[in-house]
C-alpha positions in Angstrom: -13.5 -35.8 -32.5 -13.8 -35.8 -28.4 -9.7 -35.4 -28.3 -8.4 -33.3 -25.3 -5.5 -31.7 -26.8 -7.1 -31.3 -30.3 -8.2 -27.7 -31.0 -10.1 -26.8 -33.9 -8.4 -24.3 -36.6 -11.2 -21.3 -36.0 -10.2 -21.0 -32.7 -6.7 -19.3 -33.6 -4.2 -18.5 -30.4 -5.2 -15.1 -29.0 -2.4 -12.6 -29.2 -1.4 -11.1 -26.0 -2.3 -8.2 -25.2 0.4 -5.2 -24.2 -1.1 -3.0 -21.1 -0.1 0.6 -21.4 0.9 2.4 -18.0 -1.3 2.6 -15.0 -4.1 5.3 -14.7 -3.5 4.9 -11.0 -2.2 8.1 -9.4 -0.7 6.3 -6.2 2.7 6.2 -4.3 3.6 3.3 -2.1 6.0 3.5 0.3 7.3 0.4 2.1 8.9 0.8 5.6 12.0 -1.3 7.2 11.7 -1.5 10.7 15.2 -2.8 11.1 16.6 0.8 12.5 17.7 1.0 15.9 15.7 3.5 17.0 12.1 3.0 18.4 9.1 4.7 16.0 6.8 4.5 18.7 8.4 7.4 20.2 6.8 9.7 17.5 3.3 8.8 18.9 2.6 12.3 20.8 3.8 14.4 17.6 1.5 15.2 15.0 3.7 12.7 12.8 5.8 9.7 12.6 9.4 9.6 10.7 9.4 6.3 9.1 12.3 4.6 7.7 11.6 4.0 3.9 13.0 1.6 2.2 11.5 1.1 -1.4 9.4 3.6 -2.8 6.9 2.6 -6.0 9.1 -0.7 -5.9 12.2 1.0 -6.0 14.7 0.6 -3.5 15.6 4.2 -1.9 19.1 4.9 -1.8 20.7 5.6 1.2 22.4 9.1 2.3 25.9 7.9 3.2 24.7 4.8 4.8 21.3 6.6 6.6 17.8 5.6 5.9 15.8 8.3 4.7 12.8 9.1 6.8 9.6 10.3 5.4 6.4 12.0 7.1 3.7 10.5 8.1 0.4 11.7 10.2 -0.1 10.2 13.5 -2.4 8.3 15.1 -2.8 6.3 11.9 1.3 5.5 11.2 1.8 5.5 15.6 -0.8 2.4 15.2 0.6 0.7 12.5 4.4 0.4 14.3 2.5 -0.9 17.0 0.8 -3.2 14.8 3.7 -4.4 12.3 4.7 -7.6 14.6 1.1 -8.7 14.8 0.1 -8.0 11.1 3.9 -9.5 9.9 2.7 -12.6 10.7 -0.3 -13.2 9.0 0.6 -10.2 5.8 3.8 -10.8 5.6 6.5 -8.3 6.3 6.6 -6.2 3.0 2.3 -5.9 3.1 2.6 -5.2 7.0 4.9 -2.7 6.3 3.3 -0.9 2.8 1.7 2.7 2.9 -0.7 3.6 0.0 -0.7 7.5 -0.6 -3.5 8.3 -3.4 -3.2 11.6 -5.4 -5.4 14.3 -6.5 -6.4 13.9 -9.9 -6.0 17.1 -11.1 -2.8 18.4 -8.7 -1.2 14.9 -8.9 1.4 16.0 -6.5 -1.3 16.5 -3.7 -2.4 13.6 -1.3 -5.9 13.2 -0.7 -5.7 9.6 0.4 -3.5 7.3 2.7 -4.0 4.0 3.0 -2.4 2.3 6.2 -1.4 -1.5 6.6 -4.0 -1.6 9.7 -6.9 -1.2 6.8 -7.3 3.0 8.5 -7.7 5.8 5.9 -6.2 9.5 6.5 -8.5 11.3 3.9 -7.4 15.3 3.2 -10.2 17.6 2.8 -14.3 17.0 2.9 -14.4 15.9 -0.9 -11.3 13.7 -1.3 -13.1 10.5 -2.5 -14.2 12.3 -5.2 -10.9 13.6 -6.3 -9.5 10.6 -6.8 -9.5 9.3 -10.2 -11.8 6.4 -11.0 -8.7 4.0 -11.2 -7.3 5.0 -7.8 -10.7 4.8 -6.4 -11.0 0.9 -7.9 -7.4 0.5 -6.7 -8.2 1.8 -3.0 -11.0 -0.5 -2.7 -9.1 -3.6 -4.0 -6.2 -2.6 -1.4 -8.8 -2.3 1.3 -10.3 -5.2 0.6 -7.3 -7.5 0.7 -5.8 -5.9 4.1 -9.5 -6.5 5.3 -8.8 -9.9 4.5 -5.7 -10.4 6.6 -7.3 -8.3 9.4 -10.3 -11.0 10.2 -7.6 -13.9 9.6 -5.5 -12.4 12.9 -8.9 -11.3 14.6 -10.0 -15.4 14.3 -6.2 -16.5 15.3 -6.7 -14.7 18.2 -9.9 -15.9 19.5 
C-alpha cells in the first residue's frame, strides 16, 4: 500500500508527445572569431563582416577554404567583438558568439528584430514588435532573459 515503486493500474504511462516544427520565425547565426583579421576594424562603417560559422545549427560551408562573412549593423555587432572575451567566459563561447535575427511575420524573409549576445536589440521600423509573431515574440523574451542572466553574473564578477 505505501510502496515507492508501486504504481496503481489507472495511472497508465503517458505517451510521448511528438512536437511539430517551430512557429518561430528566427535565424541564428553563430560567429568564430578564430580569423586572422581584427572585426573591430569595421567599427566606423555602418556594418560589421562577421565570420559565420553555423547558421540555424548548421555548420556553413566554406568557399574554398574562406569563411563566409555576413552583414551586420554597427554599433550593436562593433560592441559585441569587443565584448566576446568578457562574455566567453561567463556564456560560454557558442552563446557569446550567437546573433538572433527575428522575421516579419508576414514577409518572413524581412528582419525586424536582432538580438545581440550583449542583451542590445536592433529593431527595423516603428512597429516591429508587433510584427513579430507571437512565438518569436515569447522566444525573444526567453533569449533576453537568459543573456540578462549572464550579463549581471559578469557585472557581480567584476565588482
Amino acid at each position: 500500500m505505501f510502496g515507492f515503486n508501486k504504481k496503481p493500474a489507472r495511472f497508465a504511462e503517458v505517451p510521448k508527445r511528438e512536437f511539430g516544427p517551430t512557429k518561430k520565425l528566427k535565424n541564428t547565426y553563430v560567429i568564430t572569431f578564430d580569423t586572422m583579421m581584427d572585426e573591430r576594424v569595421w567599427g566606423a562603417c555602418p556594418t560589421s563582416k562577421l565570420a559565420v560559422k553555423k547558421i540555424d545549427g548548421e555548420v556553413v560551408a566554406k568557399d574554398g577554404g574562406w569563411n563566409t562573412l555576413t552583414e551586420f549593423p554597427n554599433p550593436f555587432a562593433y560592441r559585441m567583438v569587443c565584448a566576446y572575451n568578457k562574455l566567453a567566459t561567463v556564456m560560454g563561447k557558442e552563446l557569446a558568439g550567437t546573433i538572433v535575427v527575428y522575421g516579419d511575420k508576414k514577409n518572413r524573409e524581412d528582419a525586424c528584430v536582432i538580438l545581440f549576445p550583449t542583451n542590445e536589440v536592433a529593431v527595423y521600423g516603428p512597429d516591429a514588435m508587433s510584427r513579430l509573431n507571437h512565438a518569436s515574440r515569447r522566444d525573444l523574451k526567453h533569449q533576453m532573459a537568459k543573456r540578462q542572466k549572464y550579463i549581471d553574473m559578469l557585472n557581480q564578477n567584476c565588482r
